[in-house]
C-alpha positions in Angstrom: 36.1 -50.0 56.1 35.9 -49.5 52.5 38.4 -48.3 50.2 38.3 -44.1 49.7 37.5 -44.8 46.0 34.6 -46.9 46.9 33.2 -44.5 50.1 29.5 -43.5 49.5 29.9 -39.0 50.2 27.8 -37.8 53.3 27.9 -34.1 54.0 26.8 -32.8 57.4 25.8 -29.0 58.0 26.1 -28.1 61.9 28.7 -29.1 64.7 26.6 -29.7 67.4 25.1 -32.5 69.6 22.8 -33.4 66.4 25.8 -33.2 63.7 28.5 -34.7 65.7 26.6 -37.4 66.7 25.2 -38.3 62.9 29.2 -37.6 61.7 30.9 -39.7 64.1 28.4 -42.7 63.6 28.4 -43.0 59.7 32.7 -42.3 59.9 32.6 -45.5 62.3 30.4 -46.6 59.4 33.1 -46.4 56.9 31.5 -43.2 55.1 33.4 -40.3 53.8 31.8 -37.9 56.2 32.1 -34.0 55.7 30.9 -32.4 58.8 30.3 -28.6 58.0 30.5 -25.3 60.6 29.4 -22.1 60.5 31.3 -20.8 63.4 35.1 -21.3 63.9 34.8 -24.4 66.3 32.7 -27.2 66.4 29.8 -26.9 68.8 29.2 -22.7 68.7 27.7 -21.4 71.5 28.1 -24.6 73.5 32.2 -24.9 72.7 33.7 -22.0 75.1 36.3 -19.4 74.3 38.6 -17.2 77.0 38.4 -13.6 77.9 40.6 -11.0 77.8 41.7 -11.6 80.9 41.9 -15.8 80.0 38.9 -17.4 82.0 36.7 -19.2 80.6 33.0 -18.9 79.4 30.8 -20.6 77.2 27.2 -19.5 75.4 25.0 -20.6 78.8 25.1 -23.9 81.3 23.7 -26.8 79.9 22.8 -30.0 82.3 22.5 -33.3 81.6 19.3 -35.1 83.3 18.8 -38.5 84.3 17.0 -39.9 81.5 20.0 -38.5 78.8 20.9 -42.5 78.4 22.3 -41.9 75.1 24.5 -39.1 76.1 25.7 -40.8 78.7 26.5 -43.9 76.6 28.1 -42.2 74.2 30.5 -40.3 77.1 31.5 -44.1 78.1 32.4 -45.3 74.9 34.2 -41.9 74.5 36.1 -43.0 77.7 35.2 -39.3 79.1 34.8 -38.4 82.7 33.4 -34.5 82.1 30.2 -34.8 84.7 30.1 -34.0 88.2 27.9 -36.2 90.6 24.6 -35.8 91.1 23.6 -32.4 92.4 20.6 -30.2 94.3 19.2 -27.1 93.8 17.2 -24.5 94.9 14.4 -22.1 93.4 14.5 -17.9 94.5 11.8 -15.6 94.2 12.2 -11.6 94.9 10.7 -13.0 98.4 13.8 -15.6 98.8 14.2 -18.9 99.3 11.2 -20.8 97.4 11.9 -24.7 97.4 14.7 -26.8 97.9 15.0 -30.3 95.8 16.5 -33.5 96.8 18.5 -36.3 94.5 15.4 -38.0 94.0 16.9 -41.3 93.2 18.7 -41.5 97.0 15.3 -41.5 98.1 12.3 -44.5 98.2 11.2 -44.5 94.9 7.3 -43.5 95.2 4.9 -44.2 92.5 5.4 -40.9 89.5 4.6 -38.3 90.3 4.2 -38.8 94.0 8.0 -38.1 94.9 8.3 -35.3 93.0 5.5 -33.3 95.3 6.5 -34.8 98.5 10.2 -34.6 98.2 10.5 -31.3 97.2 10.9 -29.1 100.3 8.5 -25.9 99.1 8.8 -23.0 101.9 5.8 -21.3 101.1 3.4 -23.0 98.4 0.9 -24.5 100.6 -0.1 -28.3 100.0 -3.5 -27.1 98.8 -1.8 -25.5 96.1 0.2 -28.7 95.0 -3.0 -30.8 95.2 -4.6 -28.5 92.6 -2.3 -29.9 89.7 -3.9 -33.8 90.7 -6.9 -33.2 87.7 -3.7 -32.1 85.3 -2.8 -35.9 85.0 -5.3 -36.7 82.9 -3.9 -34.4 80.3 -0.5 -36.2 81.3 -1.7 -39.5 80.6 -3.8 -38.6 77.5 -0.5 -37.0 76.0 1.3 -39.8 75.0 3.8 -37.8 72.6 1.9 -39.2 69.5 1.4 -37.0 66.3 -2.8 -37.6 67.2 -1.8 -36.0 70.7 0.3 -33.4 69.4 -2.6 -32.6 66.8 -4.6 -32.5 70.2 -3.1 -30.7 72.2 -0.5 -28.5 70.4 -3.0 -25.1 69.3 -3.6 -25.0 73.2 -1.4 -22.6 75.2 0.1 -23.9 78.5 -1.6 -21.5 80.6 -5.3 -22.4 78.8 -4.3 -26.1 79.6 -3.2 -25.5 83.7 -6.3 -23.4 83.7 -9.2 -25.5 82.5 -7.8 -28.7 84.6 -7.9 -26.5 88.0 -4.2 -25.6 88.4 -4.4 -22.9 91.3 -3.1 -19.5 90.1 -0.6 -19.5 93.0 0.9 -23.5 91.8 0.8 -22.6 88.0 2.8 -18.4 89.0 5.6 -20.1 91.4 6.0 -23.6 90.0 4.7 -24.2 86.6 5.5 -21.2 84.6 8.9 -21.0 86.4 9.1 -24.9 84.9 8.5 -23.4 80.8 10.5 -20.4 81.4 13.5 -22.7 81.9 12.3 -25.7 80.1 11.0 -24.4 76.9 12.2 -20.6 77.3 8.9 -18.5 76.9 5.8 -17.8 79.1 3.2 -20.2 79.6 0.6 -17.9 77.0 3.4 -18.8 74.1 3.9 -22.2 74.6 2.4 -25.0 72.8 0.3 -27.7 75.5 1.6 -30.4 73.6 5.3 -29.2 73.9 4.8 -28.3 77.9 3.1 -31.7 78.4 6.2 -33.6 76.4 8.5 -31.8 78.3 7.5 -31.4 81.9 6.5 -34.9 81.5 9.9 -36.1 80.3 12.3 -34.3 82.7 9.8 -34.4 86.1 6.7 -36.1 85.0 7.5 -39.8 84.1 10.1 -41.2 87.0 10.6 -40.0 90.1 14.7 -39.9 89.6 14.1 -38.3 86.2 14.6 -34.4 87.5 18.2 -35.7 89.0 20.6 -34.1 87.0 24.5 -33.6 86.6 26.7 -31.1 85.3 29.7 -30.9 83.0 33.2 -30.4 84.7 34.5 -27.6 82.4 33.5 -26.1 78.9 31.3 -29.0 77.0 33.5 -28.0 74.0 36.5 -28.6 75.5 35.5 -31.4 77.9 33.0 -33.6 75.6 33.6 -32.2 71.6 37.1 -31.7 71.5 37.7 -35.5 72.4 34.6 -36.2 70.5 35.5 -34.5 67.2 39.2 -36.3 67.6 37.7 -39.7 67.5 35.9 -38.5 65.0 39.1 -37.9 62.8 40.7 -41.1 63.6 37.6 -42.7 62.3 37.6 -40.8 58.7 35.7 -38.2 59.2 36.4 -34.3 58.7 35.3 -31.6 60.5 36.1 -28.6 58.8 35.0 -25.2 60.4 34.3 -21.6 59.5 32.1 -23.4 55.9 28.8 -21.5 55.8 26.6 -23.6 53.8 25.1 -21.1 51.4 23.3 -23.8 48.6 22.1 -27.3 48.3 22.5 -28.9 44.1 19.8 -31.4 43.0 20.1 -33.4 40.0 17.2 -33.9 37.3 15.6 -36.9 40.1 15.2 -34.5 42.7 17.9 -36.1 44.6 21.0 -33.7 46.4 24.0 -34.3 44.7 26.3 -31.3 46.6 26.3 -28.8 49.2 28.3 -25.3 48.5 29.6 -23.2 50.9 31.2 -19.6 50.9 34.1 -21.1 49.1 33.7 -24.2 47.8 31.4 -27.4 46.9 31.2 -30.4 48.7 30.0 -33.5 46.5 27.4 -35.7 48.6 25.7 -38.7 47.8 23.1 -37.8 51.0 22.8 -34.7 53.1 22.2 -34.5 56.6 21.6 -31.0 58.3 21.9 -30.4 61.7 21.4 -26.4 62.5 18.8 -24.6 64.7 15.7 -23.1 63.7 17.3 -19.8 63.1 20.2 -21.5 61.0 17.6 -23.3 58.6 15.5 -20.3 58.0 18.5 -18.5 57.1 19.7 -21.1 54.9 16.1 -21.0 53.4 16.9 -17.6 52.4 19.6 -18.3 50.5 18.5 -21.4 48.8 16.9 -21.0 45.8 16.6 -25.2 45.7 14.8 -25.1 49.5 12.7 -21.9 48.8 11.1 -24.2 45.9 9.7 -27.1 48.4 6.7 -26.0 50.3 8.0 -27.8 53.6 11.0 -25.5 53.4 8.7 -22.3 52.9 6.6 -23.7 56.2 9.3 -24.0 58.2 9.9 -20.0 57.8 7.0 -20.0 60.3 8.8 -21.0 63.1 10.9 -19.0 65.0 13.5 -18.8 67.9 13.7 -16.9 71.5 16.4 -14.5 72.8 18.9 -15.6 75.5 21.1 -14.1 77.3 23.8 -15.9 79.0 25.9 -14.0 81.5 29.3 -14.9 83.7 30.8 -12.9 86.5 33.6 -13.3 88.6 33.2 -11.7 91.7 35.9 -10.5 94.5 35.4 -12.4 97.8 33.8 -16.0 98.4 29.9 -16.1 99.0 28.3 -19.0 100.1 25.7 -20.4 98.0 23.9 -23.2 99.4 22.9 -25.5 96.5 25.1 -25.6 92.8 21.8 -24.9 90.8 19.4 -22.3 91.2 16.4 -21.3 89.0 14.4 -17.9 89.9 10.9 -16.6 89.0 8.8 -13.5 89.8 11.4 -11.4 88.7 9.9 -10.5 85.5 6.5 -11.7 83.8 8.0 -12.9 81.1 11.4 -14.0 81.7 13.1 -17.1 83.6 16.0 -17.6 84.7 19.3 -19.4 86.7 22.5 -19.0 88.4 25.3 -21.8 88.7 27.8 -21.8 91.1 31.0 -22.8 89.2 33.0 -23.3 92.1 31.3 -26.1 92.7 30.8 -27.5 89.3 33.9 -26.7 87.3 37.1 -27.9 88.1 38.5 -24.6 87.0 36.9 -22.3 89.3 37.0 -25.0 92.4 40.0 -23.3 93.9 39.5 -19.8 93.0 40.2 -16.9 95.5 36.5 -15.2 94.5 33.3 -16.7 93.3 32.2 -17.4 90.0 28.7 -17.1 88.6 26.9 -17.8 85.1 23.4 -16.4 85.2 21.6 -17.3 82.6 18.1 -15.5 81.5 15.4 -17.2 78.8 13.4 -15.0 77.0 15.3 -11.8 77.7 13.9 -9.8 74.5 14.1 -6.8 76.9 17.1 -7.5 78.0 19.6 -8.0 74.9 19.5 -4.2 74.3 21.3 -2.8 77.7 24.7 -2.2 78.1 27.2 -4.2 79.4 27.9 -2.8 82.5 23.7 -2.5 82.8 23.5 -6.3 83.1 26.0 -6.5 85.1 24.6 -4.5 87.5 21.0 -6.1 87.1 22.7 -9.5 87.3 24.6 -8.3 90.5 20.8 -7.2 91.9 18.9 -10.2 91.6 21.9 -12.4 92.6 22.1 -10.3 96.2 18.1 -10.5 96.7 18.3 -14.1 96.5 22.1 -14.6 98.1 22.4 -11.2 100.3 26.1 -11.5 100.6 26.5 -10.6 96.5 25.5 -7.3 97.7 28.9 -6.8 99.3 31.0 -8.6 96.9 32.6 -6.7 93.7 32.4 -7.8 90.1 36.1 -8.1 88.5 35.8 -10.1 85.5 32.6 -10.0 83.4 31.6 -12.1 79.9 28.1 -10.9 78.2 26.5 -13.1 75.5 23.6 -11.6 73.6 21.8 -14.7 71.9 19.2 -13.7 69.6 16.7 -16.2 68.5 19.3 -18.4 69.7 16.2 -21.5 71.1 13.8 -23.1 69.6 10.0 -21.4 70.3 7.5 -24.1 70.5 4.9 -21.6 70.4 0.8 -22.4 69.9 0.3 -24.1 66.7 3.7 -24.4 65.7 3.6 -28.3 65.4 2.1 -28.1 61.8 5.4 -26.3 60.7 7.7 -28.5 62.3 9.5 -31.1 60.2 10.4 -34.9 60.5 13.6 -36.0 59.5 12.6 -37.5 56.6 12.1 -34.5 54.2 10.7 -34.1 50.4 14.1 -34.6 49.1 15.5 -38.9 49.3 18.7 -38.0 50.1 18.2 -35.4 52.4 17.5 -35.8 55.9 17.1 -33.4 59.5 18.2 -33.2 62.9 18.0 -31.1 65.6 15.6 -30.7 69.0 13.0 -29.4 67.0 12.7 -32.1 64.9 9.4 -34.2 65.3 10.6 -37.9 66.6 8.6 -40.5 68.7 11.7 -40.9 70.8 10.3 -38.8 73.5 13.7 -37.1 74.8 14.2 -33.2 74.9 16.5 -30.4 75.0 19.9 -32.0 74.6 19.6 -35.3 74.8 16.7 -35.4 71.6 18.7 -33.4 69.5 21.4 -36.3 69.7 18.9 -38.9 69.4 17.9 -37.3 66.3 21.4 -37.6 64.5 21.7 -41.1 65.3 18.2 -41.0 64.2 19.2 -38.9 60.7 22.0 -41.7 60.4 20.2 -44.4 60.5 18.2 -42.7 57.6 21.3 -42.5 55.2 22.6 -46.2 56.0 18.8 -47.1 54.8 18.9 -45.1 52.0 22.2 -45.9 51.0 22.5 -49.2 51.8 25.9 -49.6 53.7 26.8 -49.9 57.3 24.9 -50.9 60.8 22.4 -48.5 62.5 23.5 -46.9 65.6 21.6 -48.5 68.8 19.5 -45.8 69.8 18.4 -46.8 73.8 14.1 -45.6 74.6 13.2 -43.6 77.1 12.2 -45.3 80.1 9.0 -47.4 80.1 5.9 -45.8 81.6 5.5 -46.9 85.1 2.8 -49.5 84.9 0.1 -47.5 86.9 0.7 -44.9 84.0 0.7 -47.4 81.4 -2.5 -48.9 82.6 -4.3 -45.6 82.2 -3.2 -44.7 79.2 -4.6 -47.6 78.0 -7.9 -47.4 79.5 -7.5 -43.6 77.9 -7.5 -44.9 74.1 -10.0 -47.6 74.7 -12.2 -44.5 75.9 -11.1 -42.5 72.6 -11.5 -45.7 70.4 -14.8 -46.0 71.7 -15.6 -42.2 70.7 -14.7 -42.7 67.7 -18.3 -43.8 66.8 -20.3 -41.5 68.9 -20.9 -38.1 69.0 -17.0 -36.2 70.0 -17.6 -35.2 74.2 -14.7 -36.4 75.4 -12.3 -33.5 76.6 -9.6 -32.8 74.0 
């Protein structure tokens, strides 16, 4: 490591997956890294807190799917143990029970996405119904998470794209739009093509064990980022909290040379910011330096969905059957899930009641009841999918009101997304909306795209190894073969009149 006189300055802005994981890499590096927090503990939402009456709740349940490699990587060479195993789940509708799904990987591993129709056990969606989405994988394998595919595909809504490749109205109301509720938080007439194509094929789509998915034993703050953000420390880095970054300082080469907060400046030979959508057009506001590039004036385009994550601790144990369970028909236009956390966290596992977090996605309508209203709505749809809730009485309660708190990956929001690589040298971005080739969502992309933002400042500054960042699975070769054949046949059009479908 380099002596402290000698250390190149790197300031990071935002404490989550994205910031942590650019921080700890370039402190292994031998930087002096600054990692900067809004909030008054690393990680916000994600990190947890108590209530009044000392239980624990955190800003919504996040899981962690098979294909997170890099998470789970980085949890080993952490030498952490926060996941559970492997778990099912179930789907609800106001009618009941809707589908049950397997671990996919215990099962013969079928050609993609073969095991994902068959193995599911659906109660009432008819196999006529399921056939229907067959013509859908041509848009599948034509999307192959390109910037010409995302210019394809992206000023298509999700519901125009199931529609015009024959998804039946029955496949696309109880399993697809259930799917971007969850997965990208908004209706299927507000969500980009491109982004429902990336990410149904990423988490279902690509490998049959790729919808497998595990859960973390506790708070993620206090099970993954508290450890995290210690090794952190011990390699050099700080992580100083409660630092809202108000300005960014250029020199006369257009290069950052300091980041200023509330109450002080932070000298930085490179930048690297790591907030949501919400937190950069906020910062936008108050930069005079970012209001003057037009990529920072685009980016005030975008914008961010309502959540509404919700926790109750109940009287009496109820059974409920499977860990995991996501609902739809509920409401048009919002999706959500329920957890049982006696099941998945070690603190509730020998509780005398039952615990719940039920968490809703796109719950605009939602953020202006009362407490005691959610609670009470919460309560509802828990009993019609779990009768014995009806019975049971809530004595503990946490509300949290997330506005714009998720990325919206609306119809023709692609243009206004950035890469990480902005107008600015020494100024790079991170985050899961960041545009990368990677492929990974949610989660697991927005800490690819810190090791990603890292790997920018060790080029630009010249000093330190890049952080191993492990691909996304290979396409399974049937797959692989047609996409193939796919840009052959768009190669090919490139020099005749444009027929092809888009």
């Amino acid at each position: 490591m380099a002596e402290a006189s000698e250390q190149k300055r790197v300031t990071v802005v935002g404490a989550g997956w994205a910031g942590l994981g650019a921080t700890y890499h370039l402190a292994q590096q031998g930087y002096a890294v600054t990692l900067l927090e809004a909030g008054p503990y690393p990680g916000g939402l994600v990190a947890g807190w108590k209530t009044s009456q000392g239980n624990s709740v955190e800003g919504g349940i996040h899981g962690f799917w098979y294909p997170y490699s890099n998470i789970f990587a980085l949890v080993r060479q952490l030498g952490l143990n926060p996941f559970t195993p492997f778990t099912r789940s179930s789907q609800y509708s106001p009618a009941g029970l809707e589908a049950e799904s397997p671990i996919f990987q215990d099962l013969p591993r079928l050609p993609t996405p073969l095991g994902t129709f068959l193995y599911t056990k659906f109660q009432r969606l008819p196999l006529i119904d399921r056939l229907s989405a067959l013509p859908l994988l041509y848009a599948v394998v034509d999307f192959d998470n390109s910037d010409e595919a995302w210019q394809r595909y992206d000023k298509v809504t999700a519901r125009e794209l199931f529609k015009d490749f024959g998804v039946s109205a029955r496949l696309y109301q109880e399993s697809f739009e259930p799917m971007l509720l969850v997965g990208l938080f908004a209706p299927g007439e507000q969500c980009s093509a491109a982004a429902a194509l990336g990410m149904l094929y990423y988490f279902i789509l690509s490998h049959q064990p790729d919808f497998d998915v595990v859960w973390c034993r506790g708070t993620v703050g206090e099970m993954i980022f508290k450890p995290w953000v210690e090794s952190i420390e011990k390699a050099g880095g700080r992580v100083l909290t409660n630092q809202r970054v108000q300005e960014i300082l250029i020199d006369s080469d257009g290069k950052a040379r300091g980041v200023v907060t509330n109450d002080q400046t932070f000298p930085s030979d490179a930048v690297v910011f790591a907030i949501n959508v919400s937190g950069m057009k906020q910062l936008v506001r108050h930069s005079s330096t970012l209001q003057s590039s037009q990529e920072f004036q685009n980016l005030m385009n975008l914008g961010g969905i309502d959540a509404l994550a919700t926790r109750l601790w109940f009287d009496r144990k109820v059974n409920i059957p499977h860990p995991s369970n996501a609902c739809f028909g509920f409401s048009p236009t919002t999706g959500s899930t329920f957890f049982d956390l006696n099941a998945l966290q070690d603190e509730y596992r020998d509780a005398p009641g039952t615990v719940v977090e039920a968490d809703f996605y796109h719950g605009n309508q939602l953020l202006s009841l009362s407490d005691a209203a959610i609670v009470s709505m919460v309560q509802d749809k828990l009993a019609t999918c779990v009768p014995d809730f009806r019975e049971a009485k809530v004595i503990d309660s946490s509300i949290i009101r997330v506005s714009q708190g998720v990325t919206h990956f609306f119809p023709g929001s692609y243009q206004y997304l950035l890469p990480a690589q902005t107008g600015f040298p020494n100024v790079f971005l991170s985050g899961d909306w960041i545009i990368t080739r990677h492929g990974s969502w949610s989660q697991e992309k927005a800490y690819v795209t810190g090791l990603e933002a890292a790997n920018l400042v060790i080029d630009y500054l010249g000093e330190g190894e890049k952080a191993g960042i492990i691909p996304v699975e290979p396409d399974e070769p049937h797959i692989e073969l047609a996409r193939n054949i796919n840009q052959s046949i768009r190669d090919f059009s490139k020099i005749v009149p444009d027929f092809w479908l888009p």
